[in-house]
C-alpha positions, 0 to 999 in steps of 0.5 A: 474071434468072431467068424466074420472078423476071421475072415477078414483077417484072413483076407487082409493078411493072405489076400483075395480068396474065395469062399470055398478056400476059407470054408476049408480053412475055417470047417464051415460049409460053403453055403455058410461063409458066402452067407458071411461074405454077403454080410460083409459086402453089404456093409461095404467091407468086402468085394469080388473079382470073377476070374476066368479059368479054363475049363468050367465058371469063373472063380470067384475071388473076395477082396477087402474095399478101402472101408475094409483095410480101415478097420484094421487098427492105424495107431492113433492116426488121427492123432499123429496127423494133428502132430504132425501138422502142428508141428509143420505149421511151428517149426516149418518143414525142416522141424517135421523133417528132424522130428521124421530123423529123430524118429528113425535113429530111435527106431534103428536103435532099438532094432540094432540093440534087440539084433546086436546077437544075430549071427547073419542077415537071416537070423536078423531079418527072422528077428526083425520079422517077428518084432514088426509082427508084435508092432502090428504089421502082420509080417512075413519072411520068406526066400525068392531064390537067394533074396529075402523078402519082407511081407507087411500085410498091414501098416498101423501108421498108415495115415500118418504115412499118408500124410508125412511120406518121408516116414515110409522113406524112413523106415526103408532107410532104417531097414537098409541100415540094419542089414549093412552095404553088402545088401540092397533093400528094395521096396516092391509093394507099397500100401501109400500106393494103393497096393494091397500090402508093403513089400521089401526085396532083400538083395546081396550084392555081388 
């Protein structure tokens, strides 16, 4: 992987950074990965925030723009919209709704299967984490005090989503339906919003 692809992986999945971060990171002098940073913010791919610190220069902080969340890959998008859309236009919205179901009781099928042998809602959740890394979400799981949260960095159904909203309804509903009622599954972040990543809070309920 090239080195600017690198850090736009870094940034797509971590978030803003600044030069001197990813100059550790990556072994590079500063000098060179602003040099690389340039680059990519005149290809329109990365911008900057300066934030103020305390004491001494505001911090510079890098972000991806909009061109730079596209380039991450979004499955077939266009493709999927033309579906969608054909299939609205013959069967009306009530045929896209049973294809959006259809969809999500085949997905939760194949997550029930695959964590049929899971012990707890940890073990479930650390299953469910990795397979929606291979899918290409850049996944994450970590623990907010006694809540789980889910981290996805990137939706590779992103435009379809865009166009068809009940497909992110569906995917919070197939989560809801893996983990069981004695937990509350609550989106936080939400990339359709504009945010920068999906983030759902797992929740046990008293």
């Amino acid at each position: 992987m090239k080195t600017i692809d690198k850090i736009l992986y870094r940034i797509k999945r971590e978030g803003a950074v600044t030069a001197k971060v990813l100059a550790e990171e990556f072994k590079l002098t500063t000098m060179g990965v602003r040099q690389h940073l340039q680059a990519l913010e005149d290809e329109g791919l990365v911008d900057y925030e300066d934030i103020r610190a305390k004491v001494g220069r505001p911090t510079r902080h890098w972000n991806l723009t909009g061109k730079g969340h596209r380039r991450f890959a979004d499955r077939h998008g266009e493709f999927i919209i033309q579906m969608l859309d054909s299939v609205e236009e013959l069967f009306g919205s009530d045929g896209l709704n049973q294809v959006v179901e259809r969809r999500e009781n085949q997905t939760f099928e194949q997550y029930q299967k695959a964590l049929a042998n899971c012990a707890d809602v940890k073990e479930k959740l650390e299953k469910l984490t990795t397979m929606r890394e291979q899918e290409g979400y850049m996944a994450e799981l970590s623990r907010d005090g006694d809540d789980f949260i889910l981290v996805e960095n990137h939706c590779p159904i992103c435009h379809a989503a865009t166009r068809c909203p009940s497909l992110c309804n569906s995917e919070l509903a197939v989560f809801q339906r893996l983990v069981g009622d004695r937990f509350q599954v609550v989106r936080d972040e939400h990339i359709i919003a504009g945010e920068r990543r999906c983030a759902y809070r797992i929740h046990k309920l008293d």
